[in-house]
N, C-alpha and C positions, 0 to 999 in steps of 0.2 A: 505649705502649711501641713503639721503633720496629723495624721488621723489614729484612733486609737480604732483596736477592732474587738467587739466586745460580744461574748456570748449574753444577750438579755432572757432573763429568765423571769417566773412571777412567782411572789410568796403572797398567797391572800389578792388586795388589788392592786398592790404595789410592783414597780417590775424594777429590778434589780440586771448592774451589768458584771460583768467576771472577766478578766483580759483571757482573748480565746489562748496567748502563749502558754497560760497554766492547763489549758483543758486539752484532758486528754482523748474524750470520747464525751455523746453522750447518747445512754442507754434506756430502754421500757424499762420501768416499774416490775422488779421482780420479789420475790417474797426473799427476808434475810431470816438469818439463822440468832436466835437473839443468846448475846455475852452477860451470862452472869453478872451482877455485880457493876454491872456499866454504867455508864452518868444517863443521865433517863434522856438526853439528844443523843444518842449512840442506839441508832434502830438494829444493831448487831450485824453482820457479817456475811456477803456475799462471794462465789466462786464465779471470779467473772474469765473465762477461759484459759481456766487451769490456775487462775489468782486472785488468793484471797485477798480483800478488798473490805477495809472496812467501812460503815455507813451511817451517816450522819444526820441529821432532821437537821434542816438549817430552820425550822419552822420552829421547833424548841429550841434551837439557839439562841435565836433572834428573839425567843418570849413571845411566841407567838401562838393562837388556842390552833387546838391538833385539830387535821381532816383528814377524812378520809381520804385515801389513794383513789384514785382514777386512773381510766384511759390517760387521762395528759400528765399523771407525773411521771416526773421523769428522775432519772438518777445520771447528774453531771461529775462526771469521772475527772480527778485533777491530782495536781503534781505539786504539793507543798511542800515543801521545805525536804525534798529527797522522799517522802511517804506518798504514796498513791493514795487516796481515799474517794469515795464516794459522798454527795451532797445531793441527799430526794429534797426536788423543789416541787411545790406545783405545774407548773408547763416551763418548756421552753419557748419562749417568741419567735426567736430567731436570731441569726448572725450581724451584727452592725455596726458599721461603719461612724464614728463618731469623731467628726472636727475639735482639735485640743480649745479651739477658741469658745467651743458652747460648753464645759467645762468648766464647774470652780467648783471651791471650797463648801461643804455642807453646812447647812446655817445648822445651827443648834437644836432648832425646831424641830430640823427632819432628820436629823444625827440620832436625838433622843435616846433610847437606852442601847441603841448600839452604835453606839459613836466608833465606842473604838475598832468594829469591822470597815468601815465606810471611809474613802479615802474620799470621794467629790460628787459630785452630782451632775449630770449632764442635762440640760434642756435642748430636746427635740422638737421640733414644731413645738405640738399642745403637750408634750408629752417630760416627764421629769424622771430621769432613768437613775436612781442611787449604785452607783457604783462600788464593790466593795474589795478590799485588798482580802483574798482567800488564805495568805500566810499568815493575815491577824486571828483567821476566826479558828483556826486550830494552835492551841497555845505552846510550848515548849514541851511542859507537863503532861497534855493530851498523846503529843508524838511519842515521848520516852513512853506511856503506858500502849497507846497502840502499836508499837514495835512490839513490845512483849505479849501483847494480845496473838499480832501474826504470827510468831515465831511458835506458840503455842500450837496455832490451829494446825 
């Protein structure tokens, strides 16, 4: 049986999974440098050693009301579609191992207004882990502008 390995993270009281093969890293909460002109989920631009990195509020993605930063957010570093980017979540939980058999398809109810990031939903014990495909939540559009964004900085 095969297992999926999932970085789980939390937005609000929800926790959300991210296959760990897209993540590159994940780093403390550091202050960005804000882009002009940017879609208001684009918290602007970080030098993550020696590269610029742009950053994203998966919290205004998702439609979700903004918080404040803490100790626990974090900024999960990934690899979409050839573009490195950064996604401040609230905390990271931890790394997890999840059987394909607890797994399926998201009902409608919990898809809701972001269906189209969300490929299935895992059930853990008590626990209900939304799983999300990271090459849906940055669109085609987004990538061509943030290439030009970097290439600027």
């Amino acid at each position: 049986m095969a297992t999926l390995q999932q970085v789980v993270f939390r937005l609000d009281k929800e926790e959300y999974g991210l296959n760990i093969m897209k993540v590159n890293g994940i780093e403390k909460y550091q202050e960005v440098v804000k882009v002009p002109n940017a879609p208001e989920y684009i918290e602007g631009m970080i030098n993550l050693r020696g590269e610029v990195l742009p950053i994203f509020s998966l919290r205004k993605k998702f439609n979700l009301t903004d918080k404040p930063h803490d100790d626990d957010t974090k900024i999960i570093v990934v690899n979409t579609n050839g573009i490195k980017v950064g996604f401040v979540v609230d905390s990271v939980e931890e790394i997890l191992q999840i059987e394909e058999e607890v797994i399926e398809v998201a009902p409608a109810i919990v898809a809701g207004i972001n269906r189209k990031y969300i490929k299935s939903v895992a059930k853990v014990d008590q626990r209900m882990i939304v799983l999300i495909d990271i090459d849906l939540v940055v669109t085609d559009e987004e990538k061509i502008s943030l290439g030009e964004v970097i290439a600027e900085a």
